[in-house]
Structure formats: structure tokens, C-alpha cells
C-alpha positions, 0 to 999 in steps of 0.5 A: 479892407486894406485901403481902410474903406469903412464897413458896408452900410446897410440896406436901411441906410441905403433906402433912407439916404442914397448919399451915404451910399453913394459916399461909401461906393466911392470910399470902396472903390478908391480903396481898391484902386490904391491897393492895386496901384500899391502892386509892385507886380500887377500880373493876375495873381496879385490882382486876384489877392486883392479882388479875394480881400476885397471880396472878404470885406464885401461879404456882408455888403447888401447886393445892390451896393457891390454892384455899384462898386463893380460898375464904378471900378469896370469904369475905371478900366479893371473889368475883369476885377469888376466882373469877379466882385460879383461872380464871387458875391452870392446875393449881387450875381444873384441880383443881376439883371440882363440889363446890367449884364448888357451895360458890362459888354459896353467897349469890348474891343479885344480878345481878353477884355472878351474872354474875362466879360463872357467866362467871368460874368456872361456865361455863368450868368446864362448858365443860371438863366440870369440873361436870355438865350435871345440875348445870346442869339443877338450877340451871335447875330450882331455885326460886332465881331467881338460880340460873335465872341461873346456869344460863342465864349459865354457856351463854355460854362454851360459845358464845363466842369469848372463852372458847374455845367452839365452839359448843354448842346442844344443852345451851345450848337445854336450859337455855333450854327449861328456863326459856322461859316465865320472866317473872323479869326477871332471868332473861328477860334472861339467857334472851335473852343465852343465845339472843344469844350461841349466834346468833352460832355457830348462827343457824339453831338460835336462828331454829328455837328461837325460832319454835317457842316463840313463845307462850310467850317473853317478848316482851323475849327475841323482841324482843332476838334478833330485832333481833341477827338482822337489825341485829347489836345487841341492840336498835334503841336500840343501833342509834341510841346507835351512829349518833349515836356514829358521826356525832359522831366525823365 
């Protein structure tokens, strides 16, 4: 690591002395955090290298001990830093539980911090059946605006491409149906997002959904899935931003 934290302990010294790892998840943690106070640019691709070095180190890291390492950074404020460490570890996303999955949803409270939790690390891990669709439903179900977000974010790795997915309508329109009558603007974004992204694997499923809750989807929803529907683009501005782009290039 850049930060010079020691080499990963490993599984046996784990289970013979909890403190030595404990003494090394913090070596690690504090070594992340002076590579990224060391950024003289901390936008996200700058962030990113660090989180891709940090992963090379940890590589060989017993699961357990890079999701120690996740927790202690997330509590440090870098969520979606954390979130990454342990997408990109095979054998810790693995290992994830939907226990701890909950424990990474604590003190969401904006449409970033949102996004990074249910697209990093919420979605993949239900895509992998790693959390519960009853959790999911939950969320949808819950009086915590960015929770409905979560719930309605985490359908898009069941639909896209990026992420692996196949292609799911039946439990991406639950949620949707869920929180079809949502005027929460941050919540009626996300619902349209959710409808985008499944148009792409089930067109058919998206027109049938749409059609049939005409009197109760906000009119943003309507508006954004029907253009994708006939343009291709979320909206007709879209259209225009990628014309004037498309003449200035000429």
C-alpha cells in the first residue's frame, strides 16, 4: 500500500488474536486515509486510483478483515470508498451478509450518498441473492424517503448490462408498483430510472406497466419513459444537448 500498511494477517492469526487483527485494521484504514488526504485533487477519479491500489494490497486479505476495513473507512465518512473495497473483493462481497448490508444503509440522507450504497453495494449484493427481496420490499415500504430511493436504485443491477444483469421484471416492477403513486421528487426520479433501465431488457413489460397506472405515475415518470421509448434518451432536451454536440463536432 502507498500508506505503508503492513501485509494482511492471516486467517490463523486472525482466529489466535482478534488484536493483532484489529491493530492491522486500523494500520489499513489510517493508510488509506493519508493517501487520500495526500490527493491534491480529491474528485472521483483520483479516489478511484486510490480505492484500485488499496484493492491490489488487499487482494490476498482474508474476507473478514476487508470488511472490517470497509466498516472502519464508511465510519470515517468515505462510503462509497468503502462500498468499492468490497464490490471489488471477490471472497468479502462474497461474505456479505444482509446484516451487514443494513448496517451500510445507516445515515443516508442524500441522493449521492443514496446512489453510491444501492449501485456500488445494495443492488449487486441483491442481485446475487446476498439480501432478501423482503428487505427490498421494506425499504420500498418504509416512511424514509431515501430508503424508497434505495429500493427503487438497487433494481438497476438486476437490469443492466454493466453490472451483469439479465434482465428482471418481476421483482424490478414490485418495487416500482410499490411506490407508483410517489410525488417525492427524489423518489419519482428514481422510479423513472427504475422503468428506463428495465426498457432496455423488457420493453414490453415497461409500455404494459406504464399504460396500466396512467392515473397514478407522476407525469416526470410518463414523460422520461416515453421519450426513451421513442427517442432513445431520457428527455427531448437530451435530444437537443446531443444534436447541437453532434453539429458542433462537424
Amino acid at each position: 500500500m502507498t500508506g505503508g500498511a503492513s501485509g494482511p494477517p492471516t486467517r490463523g492469526s486472525a482466529v489466535r488474536g482478534e488484536t493483532g487483527g484489529a491493530r492491522w485494521t486500523r494500520a489499513c484504514a489510517a493508510a488509506i486515509e493519508r493517501d487520500l488526504r495526500a490527493l491534491t485533487v480529491r474528485d472521483t477519479p483520483a479516489t478511484r486510483a486510490v480505492r484500485r491500489t488499496h484493492s491490489r494490497a488487499l487482494k490476498t486479505a482474508p474476507a473478514g478483515l476487508v470488511l472490517e476495513v470497509a466498516e472502519a473507512i464508511w465510519r470515517r465518512g468515505d462510503r462509497w470508498f468503502a462500498y468499492e473495497l468490497i464490490r471489488f473483493h471477490p471472497r468479502a462481497f462474497a461474505e456479505l451478509t444482509e446484516a451487514t448490508v443494513v448496517s451500510f444503509a445507516a445515515g443516508l440522507d442524500s441522493w449521492d450518498s443514496v446512489d453510491a450504497f444501492a449501485r456500488i453495494l445494495a443492488g449487486p449484493a441483491w442481485a446475487k441473492g446476498r439480501i432478501s427481496d423482503r428487505l427490498i420490499d421494506g425499504w420500498a415500504g418504509s416512511p424514509d424517503r431515501w430508503l424508497r430511493r434505495a429500493a427503487l436504485v438497487a433494481t438497476i443491477a438486476l437490469n443492466a448490462r454493466r453490472d451483469g444483469g439479465s434482465g428482471d421484471a418481476p421483482r424490478t416492477l414490485a418495487v416500482c408498483e410499490r411506490l407508483a403513486s410517489a410525488r417525492d421528487h427524489m423518489v419519482v426520479k428514481a422510479l423513472s430510472w427504475a422503468l428506463r433501465e428495465l426498457l432496455l431488457r423488457e420493453r414490453q413489460a415497461v409500455v404494459d406497466f406504464v399504460q396500466g397506472r396512467d392515473a397514478v405515475l407522476a407525469a416526470r415518470v410518463k414523460r422520461e419513459v416515453r421519450s426513451k421509448l421513442e427517442t432513445g434518451l431520457k428527455s427531448s432536451r437530451s435530444l437537443g444537448r446531443d444534436a447541437s454536440a453532434a453539429h458542433a463536432k462537424s
